[in-house]
C-alpha positions in Angstrom: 0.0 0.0 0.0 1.2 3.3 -0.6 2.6 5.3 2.6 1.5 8.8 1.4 -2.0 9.8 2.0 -3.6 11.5 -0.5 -6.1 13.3 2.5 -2.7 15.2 3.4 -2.5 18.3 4.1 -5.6 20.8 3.1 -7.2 22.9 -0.1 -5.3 20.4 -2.3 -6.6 19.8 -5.7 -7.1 15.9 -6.9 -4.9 16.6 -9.7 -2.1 17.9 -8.1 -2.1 15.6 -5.2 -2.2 13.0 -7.8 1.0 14.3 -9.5 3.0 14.4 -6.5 2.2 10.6 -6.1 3.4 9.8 -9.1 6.8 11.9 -9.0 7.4 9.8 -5.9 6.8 6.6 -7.6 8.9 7.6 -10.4 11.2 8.3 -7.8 11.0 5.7 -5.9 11.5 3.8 -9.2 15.2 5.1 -9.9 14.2 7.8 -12.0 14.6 11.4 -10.7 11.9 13.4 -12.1 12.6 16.2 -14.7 13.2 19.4 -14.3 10.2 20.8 -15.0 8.4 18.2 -12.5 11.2 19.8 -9.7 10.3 23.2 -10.9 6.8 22.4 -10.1 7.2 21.2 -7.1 8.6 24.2 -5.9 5.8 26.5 -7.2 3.6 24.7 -4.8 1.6 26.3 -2.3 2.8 25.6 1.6 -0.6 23.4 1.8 1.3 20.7 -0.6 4.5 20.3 1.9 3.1 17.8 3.9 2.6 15.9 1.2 6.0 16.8 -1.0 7.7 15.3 2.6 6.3 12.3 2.5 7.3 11.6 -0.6 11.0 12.5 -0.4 10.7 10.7 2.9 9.4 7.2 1.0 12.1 7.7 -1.6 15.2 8.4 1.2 14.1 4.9 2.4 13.9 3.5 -0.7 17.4 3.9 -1.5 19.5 4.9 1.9 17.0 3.1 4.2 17.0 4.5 7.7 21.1 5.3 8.0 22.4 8.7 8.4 26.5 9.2 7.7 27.6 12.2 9.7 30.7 13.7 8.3 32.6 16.8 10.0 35.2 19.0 8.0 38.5 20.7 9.7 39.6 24.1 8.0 43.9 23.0 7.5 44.5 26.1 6.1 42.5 29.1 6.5 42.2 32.5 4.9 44.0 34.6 2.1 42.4 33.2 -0.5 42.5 35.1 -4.0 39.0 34.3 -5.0 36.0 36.4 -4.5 33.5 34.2 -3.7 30.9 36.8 -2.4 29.6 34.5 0.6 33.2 33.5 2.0 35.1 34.8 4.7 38.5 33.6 3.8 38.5 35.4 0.5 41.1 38.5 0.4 38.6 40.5 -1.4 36.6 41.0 1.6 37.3 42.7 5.2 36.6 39.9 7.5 37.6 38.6 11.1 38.1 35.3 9.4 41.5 34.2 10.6 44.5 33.2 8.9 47.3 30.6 8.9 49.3 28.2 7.1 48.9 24.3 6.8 48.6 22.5 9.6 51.1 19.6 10.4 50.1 15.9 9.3 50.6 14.9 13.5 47.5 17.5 14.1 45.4 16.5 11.4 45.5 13.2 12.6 44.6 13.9 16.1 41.3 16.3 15.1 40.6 13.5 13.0 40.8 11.0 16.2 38.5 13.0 18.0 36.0 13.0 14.9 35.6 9.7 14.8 35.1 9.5 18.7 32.2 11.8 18.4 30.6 9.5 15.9 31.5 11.3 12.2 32.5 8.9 9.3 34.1 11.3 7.0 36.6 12.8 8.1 37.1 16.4 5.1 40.5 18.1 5.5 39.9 21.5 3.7 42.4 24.5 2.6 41.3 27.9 0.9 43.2 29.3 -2.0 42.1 28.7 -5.6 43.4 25.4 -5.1 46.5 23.0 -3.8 49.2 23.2 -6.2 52.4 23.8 -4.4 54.2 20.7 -3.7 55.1 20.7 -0.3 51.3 21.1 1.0 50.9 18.9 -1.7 52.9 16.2 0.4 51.2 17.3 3.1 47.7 16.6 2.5 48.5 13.3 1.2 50.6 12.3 4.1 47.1 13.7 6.0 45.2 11.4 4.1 47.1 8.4 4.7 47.3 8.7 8.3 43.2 9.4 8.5 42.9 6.2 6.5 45.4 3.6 8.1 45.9 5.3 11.9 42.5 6.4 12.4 40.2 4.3 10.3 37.8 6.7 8.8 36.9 7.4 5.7 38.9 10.1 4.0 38.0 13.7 2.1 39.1 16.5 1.5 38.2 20.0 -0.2 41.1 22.3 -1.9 39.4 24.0 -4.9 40.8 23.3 -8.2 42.9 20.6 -8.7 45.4 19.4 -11.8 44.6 15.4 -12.4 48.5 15.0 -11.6 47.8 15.9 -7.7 44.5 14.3 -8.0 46.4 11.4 -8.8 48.7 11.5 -5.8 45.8 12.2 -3.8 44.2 8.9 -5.1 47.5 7.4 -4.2 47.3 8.4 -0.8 43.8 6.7 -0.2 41.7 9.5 -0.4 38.6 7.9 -0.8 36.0 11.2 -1.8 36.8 15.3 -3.0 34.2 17.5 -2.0 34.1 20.3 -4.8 30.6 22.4 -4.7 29.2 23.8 -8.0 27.7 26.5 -5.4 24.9 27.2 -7.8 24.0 27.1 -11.2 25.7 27.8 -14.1 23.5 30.8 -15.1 23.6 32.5 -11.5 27.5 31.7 -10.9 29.0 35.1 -12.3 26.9 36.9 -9.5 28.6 34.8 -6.9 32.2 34.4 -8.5 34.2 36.5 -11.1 37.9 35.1 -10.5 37.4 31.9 -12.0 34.8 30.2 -14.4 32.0 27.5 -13.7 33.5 25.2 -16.2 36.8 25.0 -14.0 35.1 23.6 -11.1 33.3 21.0 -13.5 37.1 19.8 -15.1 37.7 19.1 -11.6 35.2 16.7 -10.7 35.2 15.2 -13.9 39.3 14.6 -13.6 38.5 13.5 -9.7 35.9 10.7 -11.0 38.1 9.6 -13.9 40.6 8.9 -11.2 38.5 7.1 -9.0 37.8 9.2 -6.1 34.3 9.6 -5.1 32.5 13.2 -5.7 30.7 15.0 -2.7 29.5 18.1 -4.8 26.7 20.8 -4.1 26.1 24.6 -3.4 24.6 27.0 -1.3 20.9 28.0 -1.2 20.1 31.4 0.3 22.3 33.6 -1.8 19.5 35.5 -4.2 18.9 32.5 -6.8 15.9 31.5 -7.6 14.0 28.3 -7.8 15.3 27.5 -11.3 18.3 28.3 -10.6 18.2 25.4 -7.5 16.9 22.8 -10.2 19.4 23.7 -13.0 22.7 23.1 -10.3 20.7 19.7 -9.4 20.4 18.9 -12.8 24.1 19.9 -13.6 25.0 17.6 -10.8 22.8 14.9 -11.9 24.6 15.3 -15.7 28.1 14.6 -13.6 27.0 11.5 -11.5 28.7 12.9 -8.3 28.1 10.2 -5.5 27.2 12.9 -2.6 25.0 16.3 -2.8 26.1 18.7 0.3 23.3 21.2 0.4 24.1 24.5 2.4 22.4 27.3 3.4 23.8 30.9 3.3 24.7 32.4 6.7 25.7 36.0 5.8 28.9 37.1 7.0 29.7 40.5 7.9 32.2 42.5 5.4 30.9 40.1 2.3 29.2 41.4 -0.3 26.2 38.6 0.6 25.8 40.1 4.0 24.8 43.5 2.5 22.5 42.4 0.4 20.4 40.6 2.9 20.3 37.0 1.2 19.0 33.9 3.3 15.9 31.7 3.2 13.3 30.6 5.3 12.6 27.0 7.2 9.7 26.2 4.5 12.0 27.4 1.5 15.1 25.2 2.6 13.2 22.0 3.8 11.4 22.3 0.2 14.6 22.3 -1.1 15.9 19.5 0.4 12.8 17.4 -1.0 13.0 18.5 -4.5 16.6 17.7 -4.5 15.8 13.8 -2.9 12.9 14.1 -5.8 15.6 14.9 -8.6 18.6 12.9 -7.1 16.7 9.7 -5.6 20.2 7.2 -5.2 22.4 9.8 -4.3 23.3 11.0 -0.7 21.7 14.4 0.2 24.0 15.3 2.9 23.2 18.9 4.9 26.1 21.1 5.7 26.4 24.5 6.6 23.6 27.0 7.8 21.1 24.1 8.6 20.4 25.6 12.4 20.3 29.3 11.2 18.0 28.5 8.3 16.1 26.3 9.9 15.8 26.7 13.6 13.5 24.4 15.7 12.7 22.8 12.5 16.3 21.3 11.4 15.4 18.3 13.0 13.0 17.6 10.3 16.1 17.9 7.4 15.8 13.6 7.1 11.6 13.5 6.9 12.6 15.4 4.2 14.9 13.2 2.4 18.3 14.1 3.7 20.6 10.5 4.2 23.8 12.7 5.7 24.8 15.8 8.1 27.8 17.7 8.7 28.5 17.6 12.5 30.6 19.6 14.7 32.3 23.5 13.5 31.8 24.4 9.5 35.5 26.2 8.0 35.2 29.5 10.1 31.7 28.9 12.0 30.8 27.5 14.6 28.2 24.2 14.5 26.1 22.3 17.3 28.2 20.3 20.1 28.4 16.9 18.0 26.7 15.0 20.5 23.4 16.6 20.0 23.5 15.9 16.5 24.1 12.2 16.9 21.5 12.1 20.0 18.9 13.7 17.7 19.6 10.7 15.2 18.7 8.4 17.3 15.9 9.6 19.1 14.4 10.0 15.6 14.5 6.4 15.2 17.2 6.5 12.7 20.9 4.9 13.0 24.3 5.9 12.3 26.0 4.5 9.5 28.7 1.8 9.8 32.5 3.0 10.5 34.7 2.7 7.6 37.3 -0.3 8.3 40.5 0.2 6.3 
């Protein structure tokens, strides 16, 4: 029997409701629906989110079952960065408080990484800002990282550090990193409002070079910043186009002294868990994993992120913000009934 109700919610129309039921089969089927079925979705009146939830909900079970994989990042090299991203901190373009320093030593990696795993994350992201890791000696340095996380602390290994030739990729690979995290941020069509020092197309070489290596893809964006709807469905659709394994979805906290904290950009708890529904609608199999900004944009209701389809959280402190105490987020997982998924044995 079908789990959704079609007496959800109220002031629904028969036709609508019967729609939504069958995106969610089509869903649940394999398929992500189209981008003009995600569109729709997100023209719907607030009425139709009961019903959008249990949907996404259905199809997260469907495919990830009732497993969450919490992941936590550490920022290894902070600030300075010549990019203008408009919603970072650690970009020299902008007058931050954001601090700044210079890789951090293999020995300390390891040891934030230990404590990850003992508060229950997974993943284990080493990150560094800049347009991306090219000099050799952090080069070494990140890979020595990564083979400690993997073999000394027996989590799985990722890491973040913008654009990347295949020829570091390739050591990286060799080191045992296991995924690269690399957002889009948005879609292709909004991007030059967000970033002008370097093109959208850059970003894609890199995850395509990353896959064609082997190494698993954890790519996404940021909701919140002044896009619109379609502009939400054409970045899912991009990252539908390139396979990648994980979807990070973050919302925008605006930082003071970048140029998305004077403009006013954010979004609402409806807006963002909508989002998060559409994308499990669009990318059924994958893992919709929520980062940054969850509490901010969501408040009381973050809790409700998995109802919604998501199969992964960040845990702990983002790059230069601070997160929940990682033991609430892993006692939240459980009281909703959901487990934690297994540890990565090397």
């Amino acid at each position: 029997m079908d789990i959704i109700s079609m007496n959800s919610g109220f002031n629904q129309t028969p036709a609508s409701q019967s729609r939504i039921v069958e995106l969610t089969e089509k869903a649940c089927a394999g398929e992500g629906i189209t981008g003009e079925d995600a569109r729709w979705l997100f023209s719907l009146p607030e009425q139709y989110s009961p019903l959008i939830r249990e949907g996404s909900d259905r199809i997260r079970q469907t495919f990830r079952g009732m497993a969450i994989d919490p992941c936590t990042v550490m920022n290894a090299k902070s600030g300075g960065c010549s990019e203008d991203c408009h919603f970072c901190s650690q970009s020299s373009h902008h007058q931050t408080i954001s601090p700044e320093y210079p890789l951090t030593p293999p020995e300390t990696i390891r040891k934030t990484a230990t404590l990850a795993k003992e508060n229950g994350a997974r993943r284990f992201c080493v990150a560094t800002s800049g347009r991306g890791l090219s000099d050799p000696s952090e080069v070494r340095g990140i890979a020595k990282s990564i083979e400690t996380v993997r073999n000394d602390v027996g989590i799985w290994s990722c890491a973040t550090l913008g654009i990347l030739s295949r020829e570091v990729l390739s050591s990286l690979h060799d080191a045992g990193l296991n995924r690269l995290h690399h957002n889009l941020e948005t879609s292709r069509d909004y991007f030059p409002n967000i970033v002008t020092t370097h093109r959208y197309d850059e970003r894609i070489d890199t995850i395509r070079k990353a896959k064609e290596e082997g190494i698993s893809v954890c790519s996404g964006g940021i909701f919140g910043m002044g896009e619109s709807d379609a502009d939400r469905v054409q970045l899912l659709e991009t990252l539908r186009e390139l396979d990648v394994d994980s979807v990070p979805i973050n919302f925008l906290v605006p930082i003071p002294g970048t140029p998305l904290h004077d403009q006013g950009a954010g979004i609402g708890a409806a807006e963002a868990l909508r989002s998060i529904a559409v994308s499990r609608f669009m990318l059924p199999t994958k893992e919709i994993r929520i980062c940054g900004g969850r509490v901010n944009a969501l408040g009381s209701r973050h809790p409700e992120i998995f109802h919604h389809g998501a199969s992964g959280v960040m845990i702990g402190n983002y790059l230069t913000r601070m997160g929940r105490p990682p033991d609430e987020d892993i006692r939240m997982i459980s009281e909703l009934g959901f487990t934690i998924t297994e540890p990565h044995v090397p």
